[in-house]
N, C-alpha and C positions, 0 to 999 in steps of 0.2 A: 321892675314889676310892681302894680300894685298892686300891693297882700290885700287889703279890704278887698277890692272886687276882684280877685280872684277866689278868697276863701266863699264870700260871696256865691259866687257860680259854684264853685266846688259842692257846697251845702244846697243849692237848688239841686245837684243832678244827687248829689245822696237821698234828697226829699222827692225825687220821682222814681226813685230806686225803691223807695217806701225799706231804710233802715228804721231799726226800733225806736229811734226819736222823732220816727214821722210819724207813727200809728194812730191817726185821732184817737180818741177816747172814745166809749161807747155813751150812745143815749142812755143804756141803764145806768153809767157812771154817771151823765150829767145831772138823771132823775135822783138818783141816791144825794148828791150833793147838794140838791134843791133843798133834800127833806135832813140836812145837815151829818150827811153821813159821808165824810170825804179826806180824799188822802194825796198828796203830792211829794213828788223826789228832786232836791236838787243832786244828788247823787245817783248812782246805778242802783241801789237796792232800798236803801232806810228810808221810809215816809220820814218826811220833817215833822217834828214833834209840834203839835196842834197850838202849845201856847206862844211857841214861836210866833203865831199869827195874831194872836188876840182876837176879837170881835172883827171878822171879816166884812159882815153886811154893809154895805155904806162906805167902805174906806176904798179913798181911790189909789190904785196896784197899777205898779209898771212889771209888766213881765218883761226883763231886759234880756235878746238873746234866747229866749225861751220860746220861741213860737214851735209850731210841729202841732197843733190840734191836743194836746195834752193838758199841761197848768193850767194857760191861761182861759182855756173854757170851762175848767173847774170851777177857780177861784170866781171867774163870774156867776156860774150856777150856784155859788155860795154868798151872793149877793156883794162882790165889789164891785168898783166902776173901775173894768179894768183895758189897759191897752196893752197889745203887744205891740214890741217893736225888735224888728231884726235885722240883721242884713241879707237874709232871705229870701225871695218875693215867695215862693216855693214853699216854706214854712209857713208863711204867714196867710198864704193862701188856706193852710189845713185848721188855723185859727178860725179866717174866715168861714171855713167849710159845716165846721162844728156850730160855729154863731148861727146861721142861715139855717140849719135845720132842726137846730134842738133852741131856736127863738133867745138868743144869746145877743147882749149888748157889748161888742168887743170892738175897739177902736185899733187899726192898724197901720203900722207906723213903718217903713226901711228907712235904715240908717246905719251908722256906727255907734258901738256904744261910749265912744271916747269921743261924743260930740253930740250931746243931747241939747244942744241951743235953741231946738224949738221949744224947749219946755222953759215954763217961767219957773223961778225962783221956789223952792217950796209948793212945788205943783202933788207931790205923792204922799200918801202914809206911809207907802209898803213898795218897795222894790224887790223880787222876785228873779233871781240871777242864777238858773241851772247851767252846769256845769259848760264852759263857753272859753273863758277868758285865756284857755291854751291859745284857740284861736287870734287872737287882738297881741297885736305887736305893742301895743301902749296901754299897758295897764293901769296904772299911775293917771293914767288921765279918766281912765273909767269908772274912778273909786274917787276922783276930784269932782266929777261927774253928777255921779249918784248922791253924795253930799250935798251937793248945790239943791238939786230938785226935792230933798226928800223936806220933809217939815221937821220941825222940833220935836223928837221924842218919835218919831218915825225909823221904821228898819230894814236894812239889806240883807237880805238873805243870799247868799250864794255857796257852791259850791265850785270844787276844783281840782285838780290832779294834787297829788302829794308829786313834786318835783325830782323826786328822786327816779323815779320810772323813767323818767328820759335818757340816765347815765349808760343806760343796755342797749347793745346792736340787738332791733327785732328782727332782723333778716335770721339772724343766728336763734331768736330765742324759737321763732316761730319753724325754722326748717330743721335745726337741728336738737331743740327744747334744752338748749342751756344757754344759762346769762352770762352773757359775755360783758364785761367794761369795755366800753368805746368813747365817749361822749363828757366831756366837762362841763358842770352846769355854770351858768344858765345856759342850757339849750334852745337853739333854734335851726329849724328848718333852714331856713334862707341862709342863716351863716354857717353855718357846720355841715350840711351833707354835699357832697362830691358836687360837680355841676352835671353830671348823669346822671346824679342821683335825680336832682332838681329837676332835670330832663323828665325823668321818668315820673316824677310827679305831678309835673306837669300836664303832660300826655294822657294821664289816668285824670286830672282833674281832680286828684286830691287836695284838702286842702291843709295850707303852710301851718305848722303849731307851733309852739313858743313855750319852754318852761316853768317860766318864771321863777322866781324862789321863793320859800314861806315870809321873807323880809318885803318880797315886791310883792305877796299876798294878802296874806296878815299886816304885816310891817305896814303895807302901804294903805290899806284901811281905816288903820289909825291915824296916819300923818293926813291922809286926808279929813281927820275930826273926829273919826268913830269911836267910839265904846266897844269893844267886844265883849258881846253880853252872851253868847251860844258856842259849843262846837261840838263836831262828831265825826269820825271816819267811819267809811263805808270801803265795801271791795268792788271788782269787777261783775259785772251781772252770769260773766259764766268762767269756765276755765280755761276762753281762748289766752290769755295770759298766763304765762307759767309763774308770773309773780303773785297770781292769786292766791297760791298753795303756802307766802308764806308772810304776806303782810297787807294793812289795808292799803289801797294807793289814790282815794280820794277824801279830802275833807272837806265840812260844809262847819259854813260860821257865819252869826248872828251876829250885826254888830247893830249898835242904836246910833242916832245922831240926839246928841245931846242937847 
């Protein structure tokens, strides 16, 4: 199977389902952001703190994996030159939707993000990375990736699962609301669940995720050249998690290319 065009579709039929990371943003939001009053999440709940960005107007932003009508019609009504690119058509479509009607200059881009080679060398200021990279079986190549294109003194922002959330059967947490250990990290969909399990995720179109560790997270942001210059954990947006009651289980991190 291939994981990219399956997670792929998976994420189209979520983005016609309209979950909460398809919800474009309102014209009053893109209006407030014109008049520099604006806020974005690579996480479930915490805006990213404002100097994370520096002087937005004029800097050209990749929003990598971000698309859904949200960030990246922001961060353009806050005067970047910005593109999304996703493996979406679906998402990117809600990018374009927001462009076209509130007069947005946003370039759109499918792809993977462990293979940005149309982008030249040093093509970005600011790369823009919400919570995504469960999805992508090769992360290591998406943080070699985002190094190459971004410029000197230029930064990644992303966020991501705290990896530890994967070690618990959700069938258990969700049906019978206690955590149970199932699971040795690093987890992954494809190698770890039953093959009816696989079945059945397949059948629903959901899509394959991937653990990662804070080493192939963190870890691997630096080996790819980074500075880590930010971090924060954030929680789940409501209480369908029973892990919410007792830790945060996303982080977001700033890192620079030096």
């Amino acid at each position: 199977m291939n994981i990219f065009e399956h997670n792929s579709a998976a994420w189209d039929k979520y983005s016609e389902n309209e979950i909460e990371w398809s919800i474009p943003v309102s014209r009053e939001e893109i209006e407030r952001a014109r008049n520099g009053d604006w806020e974005v999440i690579l996480t479930p709940i915490k805006p990213v703190p404002r100097e994370w960005f520096g002087e937005t107007k004029g800097k050209d932003v990749l929003c990598l994996a971000s698309g859904g009508g949200q960030q990246a019609p922001i961060l353009a009504a806050a005067g970047a030159n910005v593109t999304s690119f996703d493996a979406s058509v679906k998402q990117l479509e809600k990018d374009r939707f927001v462009a076209e009607r509130d007069n947005l200059e946003i370039r759109t881009e499918k792809g993977d993000a462990a293979d940005l080679s149309r982008f030249a060398d040093e093509s970005f200021d600011l790369i823009f990375n919400a919570c995504s990279s469960c999805f992508m079986a090769d992360v290591a190549s998406v943080w070699r990736e985002c190094f190459r294109v971004l410029r000197r003194g230029g930064a990644l922002l992303t966020g991501f699962n705290n990896p530890f959330i994967y070690i618990f059967d959700l069938e258990t947490e969700e049906k019978e609301g206690i955590l149970k250990f199932r699971y040795k990290l690093p987890f992954s969909d494809e190698k770890d669940l039953t093959e009816s399990e696989k079945r059945e995720k397949l059948e629903k179109n959901e899509p394959f995720e991937f653990s990662h560790s804070l080493d192939a997270q963190i870890g691997g942001q630096i080996a790819a050249g980074f500075l880590i210059a930010g971090f924060y954990e954030d929680w789940w947006t409501d209480e369908a998690r029973l892990l919410n009651k007792y830790a945060p289980t996303f982080i977001a991190t700033r890192a620079i290319k030096p």
